[in-house]
N, C-alpha and C positions, 0 to 999 in steps of 0.2 A: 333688295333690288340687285339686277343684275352688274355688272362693270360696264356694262354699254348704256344701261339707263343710267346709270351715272354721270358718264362724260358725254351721254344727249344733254341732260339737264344740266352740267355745269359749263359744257359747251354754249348754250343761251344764254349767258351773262355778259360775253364777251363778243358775239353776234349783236345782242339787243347796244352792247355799248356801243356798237360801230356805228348806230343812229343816229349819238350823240349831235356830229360836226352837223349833219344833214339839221334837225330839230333847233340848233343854236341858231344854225347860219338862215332860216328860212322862217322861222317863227318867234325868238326872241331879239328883245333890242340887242343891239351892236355895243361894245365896249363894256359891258358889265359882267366880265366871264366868274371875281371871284364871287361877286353877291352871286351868281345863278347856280356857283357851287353851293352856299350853303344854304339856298334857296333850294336845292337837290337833296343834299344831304341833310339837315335838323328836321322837316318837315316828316320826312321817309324816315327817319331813327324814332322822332317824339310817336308816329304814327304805329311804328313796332312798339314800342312801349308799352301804349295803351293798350295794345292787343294782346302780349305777353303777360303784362303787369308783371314784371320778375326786372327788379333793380339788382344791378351787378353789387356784392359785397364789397364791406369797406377792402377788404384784402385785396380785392381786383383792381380797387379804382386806378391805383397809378397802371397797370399795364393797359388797362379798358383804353387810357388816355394818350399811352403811348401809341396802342394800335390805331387809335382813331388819330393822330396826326402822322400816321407814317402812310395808312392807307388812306387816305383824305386831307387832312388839311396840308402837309408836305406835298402829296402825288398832285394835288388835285394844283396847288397853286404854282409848283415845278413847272406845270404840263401847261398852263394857261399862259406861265412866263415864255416855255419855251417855242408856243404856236405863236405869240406874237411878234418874235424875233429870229422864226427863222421860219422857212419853207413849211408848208404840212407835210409833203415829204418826210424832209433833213429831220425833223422834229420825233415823225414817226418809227423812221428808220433809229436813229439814238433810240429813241423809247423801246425797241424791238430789243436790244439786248439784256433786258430782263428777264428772260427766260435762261441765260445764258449765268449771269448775278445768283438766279436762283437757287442752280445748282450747285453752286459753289457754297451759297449759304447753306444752303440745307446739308451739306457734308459736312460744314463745320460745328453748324448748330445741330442737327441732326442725327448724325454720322449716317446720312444716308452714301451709298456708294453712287460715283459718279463713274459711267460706262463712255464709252467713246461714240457708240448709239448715238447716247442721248446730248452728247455734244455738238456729234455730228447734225442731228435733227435739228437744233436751236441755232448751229449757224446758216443752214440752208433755211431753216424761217427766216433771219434776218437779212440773206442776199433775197429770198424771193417778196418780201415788205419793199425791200431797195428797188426792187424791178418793178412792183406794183404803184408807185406814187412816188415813186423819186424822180424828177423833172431834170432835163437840162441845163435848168436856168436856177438851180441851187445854189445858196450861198448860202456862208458859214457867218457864223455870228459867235464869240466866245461867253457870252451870258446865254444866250440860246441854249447853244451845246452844252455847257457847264447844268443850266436849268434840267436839260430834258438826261442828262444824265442822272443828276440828285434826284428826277419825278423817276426814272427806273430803278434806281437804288433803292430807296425810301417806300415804294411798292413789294420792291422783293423781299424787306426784311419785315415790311409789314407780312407778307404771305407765309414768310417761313414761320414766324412769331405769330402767325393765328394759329398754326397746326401746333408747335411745342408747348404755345400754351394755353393749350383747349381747353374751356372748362368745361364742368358738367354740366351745359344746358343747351339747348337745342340752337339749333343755326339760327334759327327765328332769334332770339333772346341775342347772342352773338353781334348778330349784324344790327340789331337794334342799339347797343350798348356803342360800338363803332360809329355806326352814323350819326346818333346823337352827339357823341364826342368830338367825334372831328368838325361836325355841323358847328357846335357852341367855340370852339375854335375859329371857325372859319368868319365868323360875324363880327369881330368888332376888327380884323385884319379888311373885310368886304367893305365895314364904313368909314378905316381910317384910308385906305386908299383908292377907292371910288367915290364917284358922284350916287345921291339919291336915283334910286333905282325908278323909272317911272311911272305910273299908273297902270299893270299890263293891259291889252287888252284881249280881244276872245281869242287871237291867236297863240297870245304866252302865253294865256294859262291854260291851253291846250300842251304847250310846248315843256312848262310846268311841271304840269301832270305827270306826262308822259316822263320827263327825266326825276321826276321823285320816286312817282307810285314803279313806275317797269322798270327807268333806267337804275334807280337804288334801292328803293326797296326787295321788288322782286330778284334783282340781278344780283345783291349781293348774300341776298340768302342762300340761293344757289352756289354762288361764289364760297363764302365759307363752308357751306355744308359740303361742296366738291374737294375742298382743302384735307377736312377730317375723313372725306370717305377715297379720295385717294396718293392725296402727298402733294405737297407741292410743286413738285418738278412734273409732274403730269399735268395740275392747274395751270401753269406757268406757260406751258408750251401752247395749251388753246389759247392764250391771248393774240395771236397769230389771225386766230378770226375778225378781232375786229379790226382794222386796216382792210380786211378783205373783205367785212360787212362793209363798211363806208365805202368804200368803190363802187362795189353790187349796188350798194342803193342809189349814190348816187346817175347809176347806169341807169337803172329801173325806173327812180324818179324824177329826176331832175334832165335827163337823154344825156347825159356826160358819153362821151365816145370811150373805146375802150380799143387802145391800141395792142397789137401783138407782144411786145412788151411786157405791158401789164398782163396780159393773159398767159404771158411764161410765166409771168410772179404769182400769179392767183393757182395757177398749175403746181409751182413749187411752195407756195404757203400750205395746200392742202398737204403735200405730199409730207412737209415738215411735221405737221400735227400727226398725220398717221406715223410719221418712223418715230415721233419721240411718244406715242402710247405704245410701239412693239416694244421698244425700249425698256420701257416698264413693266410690261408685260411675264419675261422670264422670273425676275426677283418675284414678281408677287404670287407667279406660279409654286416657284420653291419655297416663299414662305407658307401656302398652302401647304404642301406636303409636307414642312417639316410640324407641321400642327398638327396634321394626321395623327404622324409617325407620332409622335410625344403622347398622344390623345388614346393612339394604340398600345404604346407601353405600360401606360394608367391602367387601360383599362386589363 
């Protein structure tokens, strides 16, 4: 496939994740964020399983278990600590410098080179996140902020540590080994501090559905497989979409107003995602040629 069917398809992971808030807030009960996490995640991992049947070796297990609590059970319970104690804004806007973490990881873990581009692009995503949902009436919370900082952190090392330590087996098998992991994680933390979750009814498990089967299943198979087919700091930078899906929907469905404001930030989120793919774009030009060149002197 091309580099643009690429970043369509790894672009939809992070679009479809922007439905989340919309799904939570409108179809499932109130107060039970971490059970709904691993009500998302084991169901959508056990459900990849079956379909792969390919159990991760004994030699993966301890990394299968780190990825799966840095991309899930750490992100997912960071991110639920920190929407409840501080703005959806403030919470989103902290979560936005993950792209930023990224790049830093991946230079270190990686030796990927970091360009001033691709800096520049991740902090114009994160002032245009700021202008899209960040409210006047913001307040700071220190568990909040601390929270949604360790959910950005704990994400980006998840990201960079799926591409370094890719194994040989398809995205599918991947994101099944992850979501299973962090899921059997996240259950007995969902019943040691919540209440019994309650009988759903036709609307959860519409709500259900949608955040297992699209929002994890589908979305993170994309997700990892966009990791190995383009890098992390290219992944990292679409995450920029979802803050800017969750707005759009709530526009489209709910009639949320959409002040000038926010339409400067929706303006500068896109424009971030395009400068931090130009960004990448020359390196992976030159590593072409130099394959050429090497493939030419072989031959």
């Amino acid at each position: 496939m091309s580099r643009s069917t690429d970043l369509f398809l790894t672009a939809l992971a992070p679009a479809i994740w922007g439905s989340t808030y919309i799904v939570t807030t409108e179809l499932l009960p109130d107060g039970y964020p971490l059970t709904v996490a691993a009500l998302r995640a084991l169901p959508a991992g056990l459900l990849l399983l079956l379909m792969t049947r390919n159990l991760p070796p004994k030699a993966w297990l301890g990394r299968v278990m780190l990825l799966g609590a840095l991309n899930f059970t750490v992100f997912w319970g960071a991110l639920f600590i920190a929407a409840y104690r501080l703005p959806g804004g403030v919470a989103a806007t902290l979560g936005a410098v993950q792209p930023l973490i990224v790049l830093g990881l991946a230079a270190l873990l990686l030796g990927t080179a970091v360009t001033w581009q691709s800096v520049a692009a991740a902090v114009m995503g994160i002032v245009g996140v700021g202008l899209l949902i960040l409210g006047p009436d913001a307040q700071l919370d220190l568990i909040g902020i601390g929270a949604a900082l360790a959910g950005a952190i704990s994400m980006a090392f998840g990201t960079v540590l799926s591409r370094k330590w890719q194994p040989p087996v398809p995205p599918l098998s991947f994101a099944a080994w992850q979501l299973t992991a962090g899921g059997l994680m996240l259950v007995p933390i969902a019943l040691w501090v919540e209440p019994a979750f309650p009988e759903p009814d036709a609307k959860a498990v519409v709500g259900l559905v949608w955040l297992g089967l699209i929002g994890a299943a589908l979305t993170y198979v994309l997700f990892f497989r966009g990791i190995a087919k383009l890098g992390p700091a290219s992944v990292a930078g679409l995450g920029f979409l979802s803050p800017l899906s969750a707005v759009l929907l709530g526009w489209v469905i709910l009639g949320e107003a959409l002040s000038p404001q926010q339409m400067l930030g929706a303006a500068i989120v896109v424009g971030s995602v395009w400068a931090a793919q130009r960004a990448a774009r020359p390196k992976e030009s030159q590593l072409a040629r130099s394959k050429e060149a090497a493939i030419s002197v072989r031959v």
